[in-house]
DRENFI-270097 format. One record per residue (C-alpha): x, y, z. Coordinates in pm, whole numbers, padded with zeros to 5 digits, m for minus. Last residue first. Layout:
REM residues N
<pt px="X" py="Y" pz="Z"/>
...
***
This chain:
REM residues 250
<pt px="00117" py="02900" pz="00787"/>
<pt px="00134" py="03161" pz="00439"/>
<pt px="00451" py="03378" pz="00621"/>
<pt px="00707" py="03281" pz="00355"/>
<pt px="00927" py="03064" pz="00663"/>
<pt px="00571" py="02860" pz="00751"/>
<pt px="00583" py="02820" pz="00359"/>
<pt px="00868" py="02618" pz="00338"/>
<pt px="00840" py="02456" pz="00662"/>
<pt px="00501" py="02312" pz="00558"/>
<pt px="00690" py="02208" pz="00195"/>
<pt px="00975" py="02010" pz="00391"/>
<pt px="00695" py="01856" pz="00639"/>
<pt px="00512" py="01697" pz="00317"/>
<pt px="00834" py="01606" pz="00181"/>
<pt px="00940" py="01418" pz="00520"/>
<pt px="00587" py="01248" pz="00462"/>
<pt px="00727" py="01116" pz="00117"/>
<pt px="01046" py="00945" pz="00215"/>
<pt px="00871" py="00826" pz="00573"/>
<pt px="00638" py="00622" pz="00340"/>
<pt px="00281" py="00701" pz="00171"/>
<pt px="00048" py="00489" pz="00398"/>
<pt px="00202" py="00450" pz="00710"/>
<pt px="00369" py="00748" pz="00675"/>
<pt px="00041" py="00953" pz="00671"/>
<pt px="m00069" py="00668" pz="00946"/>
<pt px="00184" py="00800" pz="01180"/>
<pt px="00190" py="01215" pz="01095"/>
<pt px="m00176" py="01221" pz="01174"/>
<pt px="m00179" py="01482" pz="01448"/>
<pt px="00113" py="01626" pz="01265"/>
<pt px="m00071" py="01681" pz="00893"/>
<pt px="m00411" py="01797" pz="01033"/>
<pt px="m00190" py="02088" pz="01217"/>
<pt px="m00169" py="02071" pz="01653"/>
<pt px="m00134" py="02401" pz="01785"/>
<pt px="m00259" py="02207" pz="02099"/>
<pt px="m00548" py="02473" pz="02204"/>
<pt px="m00638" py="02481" pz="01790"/>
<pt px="m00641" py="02076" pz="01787"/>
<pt px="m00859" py="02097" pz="02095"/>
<pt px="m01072" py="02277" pz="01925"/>
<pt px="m01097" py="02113" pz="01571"/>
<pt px="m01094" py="01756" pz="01777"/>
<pt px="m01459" py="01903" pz="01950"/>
<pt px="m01592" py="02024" pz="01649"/>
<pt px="m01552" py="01584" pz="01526"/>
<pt px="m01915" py="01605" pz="01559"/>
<pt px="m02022" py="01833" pz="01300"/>
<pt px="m01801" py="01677" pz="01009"/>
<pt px="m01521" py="01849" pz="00833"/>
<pt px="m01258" py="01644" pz="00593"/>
<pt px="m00916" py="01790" pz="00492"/>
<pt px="m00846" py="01623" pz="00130"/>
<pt px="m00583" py="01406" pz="00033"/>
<pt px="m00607" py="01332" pz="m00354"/>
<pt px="m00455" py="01015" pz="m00561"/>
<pt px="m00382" py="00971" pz="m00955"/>
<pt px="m00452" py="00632" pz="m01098"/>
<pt px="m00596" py="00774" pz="m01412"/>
<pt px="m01014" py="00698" pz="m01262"/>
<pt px="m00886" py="00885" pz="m00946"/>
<pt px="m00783" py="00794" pz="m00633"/>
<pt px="m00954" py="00963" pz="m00315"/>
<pt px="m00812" py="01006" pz="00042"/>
<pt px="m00997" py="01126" pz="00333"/>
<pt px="m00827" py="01353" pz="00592"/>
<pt px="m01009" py="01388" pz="00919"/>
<pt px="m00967" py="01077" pz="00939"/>
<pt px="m00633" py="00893" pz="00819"/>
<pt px="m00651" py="00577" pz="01052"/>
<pt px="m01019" py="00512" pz="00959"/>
<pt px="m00901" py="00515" pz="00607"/>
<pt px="m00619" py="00305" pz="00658"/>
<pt px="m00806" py="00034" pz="00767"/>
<pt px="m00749" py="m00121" pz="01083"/>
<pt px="m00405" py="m00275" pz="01251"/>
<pt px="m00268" py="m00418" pz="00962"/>
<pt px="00102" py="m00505" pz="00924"/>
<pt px="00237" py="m00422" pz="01232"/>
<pt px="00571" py="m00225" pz="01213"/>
<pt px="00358" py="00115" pz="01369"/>
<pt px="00192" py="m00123" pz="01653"/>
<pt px="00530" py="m00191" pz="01798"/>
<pt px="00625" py="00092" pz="01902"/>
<pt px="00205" py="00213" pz="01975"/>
<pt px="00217" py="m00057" pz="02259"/>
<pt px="00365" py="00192" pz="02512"/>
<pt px="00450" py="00136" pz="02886"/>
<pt px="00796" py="00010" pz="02830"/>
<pt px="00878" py="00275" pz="02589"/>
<pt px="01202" py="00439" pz="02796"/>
<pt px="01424" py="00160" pz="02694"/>
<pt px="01335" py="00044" pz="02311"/>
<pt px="01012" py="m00224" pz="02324"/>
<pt px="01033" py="m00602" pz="02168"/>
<pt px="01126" py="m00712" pz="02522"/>
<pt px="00980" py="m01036" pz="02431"/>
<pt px="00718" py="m01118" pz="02699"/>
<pt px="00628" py="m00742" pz="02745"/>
<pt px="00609" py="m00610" pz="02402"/>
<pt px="00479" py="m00931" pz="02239"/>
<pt px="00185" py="m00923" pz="02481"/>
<pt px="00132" py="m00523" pz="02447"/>
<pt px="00119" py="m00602" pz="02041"/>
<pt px="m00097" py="m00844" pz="02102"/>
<pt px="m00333" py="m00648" pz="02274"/>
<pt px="m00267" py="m00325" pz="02064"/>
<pt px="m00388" py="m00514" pz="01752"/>
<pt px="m00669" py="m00704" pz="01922"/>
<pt px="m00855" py="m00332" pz="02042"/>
<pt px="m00712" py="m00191" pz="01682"/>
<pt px="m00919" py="m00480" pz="01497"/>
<pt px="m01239" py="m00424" pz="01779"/>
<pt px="m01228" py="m00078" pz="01711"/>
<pt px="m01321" py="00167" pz="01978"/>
<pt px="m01647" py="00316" pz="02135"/>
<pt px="m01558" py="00418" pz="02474"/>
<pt px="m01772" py="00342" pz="02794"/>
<pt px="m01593" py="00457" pz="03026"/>
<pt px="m01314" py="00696" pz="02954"/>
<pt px="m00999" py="00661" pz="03177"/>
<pt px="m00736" py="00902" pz="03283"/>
<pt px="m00371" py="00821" pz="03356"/>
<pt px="m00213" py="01035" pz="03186"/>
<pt px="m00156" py="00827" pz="02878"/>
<pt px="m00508" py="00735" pz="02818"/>
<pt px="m00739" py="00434" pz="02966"/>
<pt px="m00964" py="00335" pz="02793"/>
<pt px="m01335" py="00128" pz="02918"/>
<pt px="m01457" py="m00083" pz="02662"/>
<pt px="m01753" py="m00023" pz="02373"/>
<pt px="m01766" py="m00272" pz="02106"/>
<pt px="m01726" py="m00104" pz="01658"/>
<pt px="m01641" py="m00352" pz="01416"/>
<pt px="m01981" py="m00363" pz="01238"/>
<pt px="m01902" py="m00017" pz="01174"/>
<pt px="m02282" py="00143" pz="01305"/>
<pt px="m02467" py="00345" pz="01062"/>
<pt px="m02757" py="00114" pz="00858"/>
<pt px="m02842" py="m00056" pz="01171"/>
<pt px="m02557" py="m00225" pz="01155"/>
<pt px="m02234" py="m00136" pz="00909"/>
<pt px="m02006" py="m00388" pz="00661"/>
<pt px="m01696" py="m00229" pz="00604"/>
<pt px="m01684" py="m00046" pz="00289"/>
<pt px="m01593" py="m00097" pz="m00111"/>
<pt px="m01699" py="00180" pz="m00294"/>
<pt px="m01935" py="00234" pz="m00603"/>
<pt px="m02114" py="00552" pz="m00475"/>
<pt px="m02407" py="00362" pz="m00304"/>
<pt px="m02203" py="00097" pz="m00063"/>
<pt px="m02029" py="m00200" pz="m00187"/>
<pt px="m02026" py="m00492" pz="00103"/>
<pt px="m01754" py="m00578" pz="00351"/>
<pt px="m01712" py="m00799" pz="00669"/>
<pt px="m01951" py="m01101" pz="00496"/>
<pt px="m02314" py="m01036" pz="00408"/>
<pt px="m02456" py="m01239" pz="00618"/>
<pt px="m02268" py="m01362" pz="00889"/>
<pt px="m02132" py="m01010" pz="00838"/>
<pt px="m02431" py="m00875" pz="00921"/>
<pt px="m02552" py="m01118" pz="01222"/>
<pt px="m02214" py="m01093" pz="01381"/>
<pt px="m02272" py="m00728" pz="01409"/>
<pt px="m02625" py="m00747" pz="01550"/>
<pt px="m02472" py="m01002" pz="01839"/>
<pt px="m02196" py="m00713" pz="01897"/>
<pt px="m01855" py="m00764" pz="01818"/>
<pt px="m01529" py="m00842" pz="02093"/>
<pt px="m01605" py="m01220" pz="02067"/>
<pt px="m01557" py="m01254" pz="01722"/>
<pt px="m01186" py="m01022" pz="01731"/>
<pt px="m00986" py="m01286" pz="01665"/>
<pt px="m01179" py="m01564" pz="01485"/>
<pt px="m01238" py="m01233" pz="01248"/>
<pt px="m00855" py="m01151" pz="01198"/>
<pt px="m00802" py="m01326" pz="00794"/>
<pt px="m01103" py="m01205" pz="00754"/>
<pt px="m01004" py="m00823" pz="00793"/>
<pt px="m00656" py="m00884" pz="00630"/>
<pt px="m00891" py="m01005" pz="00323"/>
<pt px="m01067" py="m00710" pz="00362"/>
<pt px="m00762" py="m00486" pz="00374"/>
<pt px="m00601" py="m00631" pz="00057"/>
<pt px="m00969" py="m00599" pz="m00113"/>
<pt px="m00896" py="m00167" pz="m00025"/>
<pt px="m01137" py="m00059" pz="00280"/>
<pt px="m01364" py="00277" pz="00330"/>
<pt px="m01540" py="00294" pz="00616"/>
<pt px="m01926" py="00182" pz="00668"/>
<pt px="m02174" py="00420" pz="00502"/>
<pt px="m02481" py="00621" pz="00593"/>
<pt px="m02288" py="00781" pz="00918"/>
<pt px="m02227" py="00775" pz="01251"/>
<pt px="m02084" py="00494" pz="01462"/>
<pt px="m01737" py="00481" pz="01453"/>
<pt px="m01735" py="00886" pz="01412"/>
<pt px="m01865" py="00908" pz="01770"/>
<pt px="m01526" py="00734" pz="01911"/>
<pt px="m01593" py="00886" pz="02301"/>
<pt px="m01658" py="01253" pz="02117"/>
<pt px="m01572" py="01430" pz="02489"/>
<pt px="m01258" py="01241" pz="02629"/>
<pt px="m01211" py="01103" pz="02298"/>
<pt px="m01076" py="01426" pz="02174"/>
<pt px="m00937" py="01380" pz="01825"/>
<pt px="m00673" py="01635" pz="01747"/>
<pt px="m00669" py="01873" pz="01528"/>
<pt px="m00548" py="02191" pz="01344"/>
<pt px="m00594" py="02336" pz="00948"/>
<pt px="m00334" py="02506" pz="00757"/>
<pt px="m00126" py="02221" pz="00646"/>
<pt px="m00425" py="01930" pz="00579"/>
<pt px="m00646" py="02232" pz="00432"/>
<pt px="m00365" py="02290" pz="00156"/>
<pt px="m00580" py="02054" pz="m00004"/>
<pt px="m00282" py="01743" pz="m00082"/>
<pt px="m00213" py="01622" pz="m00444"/>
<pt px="00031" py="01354" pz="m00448"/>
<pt px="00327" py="01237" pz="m00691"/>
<pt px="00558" py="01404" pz="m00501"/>
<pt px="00400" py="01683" pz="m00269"/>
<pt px="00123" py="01902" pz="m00478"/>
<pt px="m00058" py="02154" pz="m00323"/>
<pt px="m00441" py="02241" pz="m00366"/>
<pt px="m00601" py="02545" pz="m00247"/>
<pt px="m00349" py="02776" pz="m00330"/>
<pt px="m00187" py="02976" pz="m00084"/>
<pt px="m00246" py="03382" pz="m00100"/>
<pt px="m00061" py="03632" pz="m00285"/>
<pt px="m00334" py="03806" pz="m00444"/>
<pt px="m00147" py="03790" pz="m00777"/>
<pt px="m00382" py="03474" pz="m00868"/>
<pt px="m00359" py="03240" pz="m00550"/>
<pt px="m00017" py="03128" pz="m00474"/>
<pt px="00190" py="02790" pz="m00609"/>
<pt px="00290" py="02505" pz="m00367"/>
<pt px="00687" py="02399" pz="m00511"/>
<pt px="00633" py="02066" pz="m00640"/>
<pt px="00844" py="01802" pz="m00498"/>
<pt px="01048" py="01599" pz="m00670"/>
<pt px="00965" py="01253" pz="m00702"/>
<pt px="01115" py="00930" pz="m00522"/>
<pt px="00797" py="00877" pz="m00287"/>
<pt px="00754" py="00528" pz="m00217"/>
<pt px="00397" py="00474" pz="m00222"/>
<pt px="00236" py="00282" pz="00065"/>
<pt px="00000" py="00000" pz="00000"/>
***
């Protein structure tokens, strides 16, 4: 899945002689909305408690490598899924093709990610949310990844208490879609692919805490971005911010 970025980057051009950013940036082969640079946030599950799981006409967007991945985990995370969950994808299977021609994970209820269970998590500092909506495939993936960690050592010093190490050399952990959000990626009919900033009514509370953070779209989700287009390419993506942070236009 990720795209090796070898190409040189495009230099972000300005709006007509008014000397503002253009709308859409180029970084390698990739087109970015300048959105992703300018914009801040964070996710905030302290007040959303994984909302975006479970809202919604359509389940997330997955690749046929991903759904196979997704099968390949089901005897895993079985137990973890609702009865109404295990209904659908007894039925229709983890996936289906939604309205607009894309391949999505199967939903309940006509909203719900049919991978969606509700546990208690516990953050960094010490706090817990009760009641959180999470993925079941990221709930497994952090599980073994904490067993590996502390059986095997598999951590660097100073990470003992962190599964995430680990998590970033793991093959599949959920689909890279859910990992990008707020930024949604299309590919076009030439093979071409788009990033674009995505804004949805309940994620207001990530835009503000990404604003008290300083936080830009393109840090928060500086993991998956290099999950899916390669440390080559996201260091391009940083190089360009830089760029115009020093002109004034971030």
């Amino acid at each position: 899945m990720e795209n090796q970025s070898n190409h040189q980057t495009k230099h972000p051009s300005l709006g007509e002689g008014l000397g503002r950013l253009s709308p859409i940036l180029q970084v390698g082969d990739i087109l970015i909305s300048s959105d992703i640079l300018t914009e801040e946030f964070c996710c905030d599950l302290e007040v959303c408690k994984g909302v975006c799981c479970i809202e919604g006409d359509a389940g997330a967007p997955v690749t046929l490598d991903e759904v196979m991945e997704i099968e390949n985990r089901l005897d895993d995370v079985w137990n973890d899924l609702s009865a109404s969950a295990q209904a659908v994808i007894d039925k229709q299977g983890v996936a289906y093709t939604d309205e607009e021609g894309d391949l999505v994970t199967s939903i309940v209820n006509g909203k719900d990610c049919a991978f969606t269970c509700y546990d208690d998590l516990k953050l960094s500092d010490g706090k817990t949310i009760g009641h959180c909506c999470l993925c079941a495939l990221e709930k497994v993936a952090r599980r073994k990844a904490a067993a590996r960690s502390s059986s095997a050592g598999l951590l660097p010093a100073g990470r003992k208490n962190s599964t995430l190490y680990t998590l970033h050399s793991t093959l599949f952990v959920k689909p890279i879609s859910c990992a990008l959000y707020p930024i949604r990626e299309k590919t076009f009919s030439d093979g071409s692919v788009a990033l674009n900033y995505h804004r949805w009514d309940i994620c207001k509370c990530g835009r503000e805490k990404g604003k008290a953070l300083h936080l830009p779209v393109y840090q928060f989700l500086k993991d998956p971005l290099i999950r899916r287009f390669g440390e080559a390419w996201y260091q391009e993506l940083c190089d360009v911010a830089n760029d115009l942070r020093a002109q004034g236009y971030l």
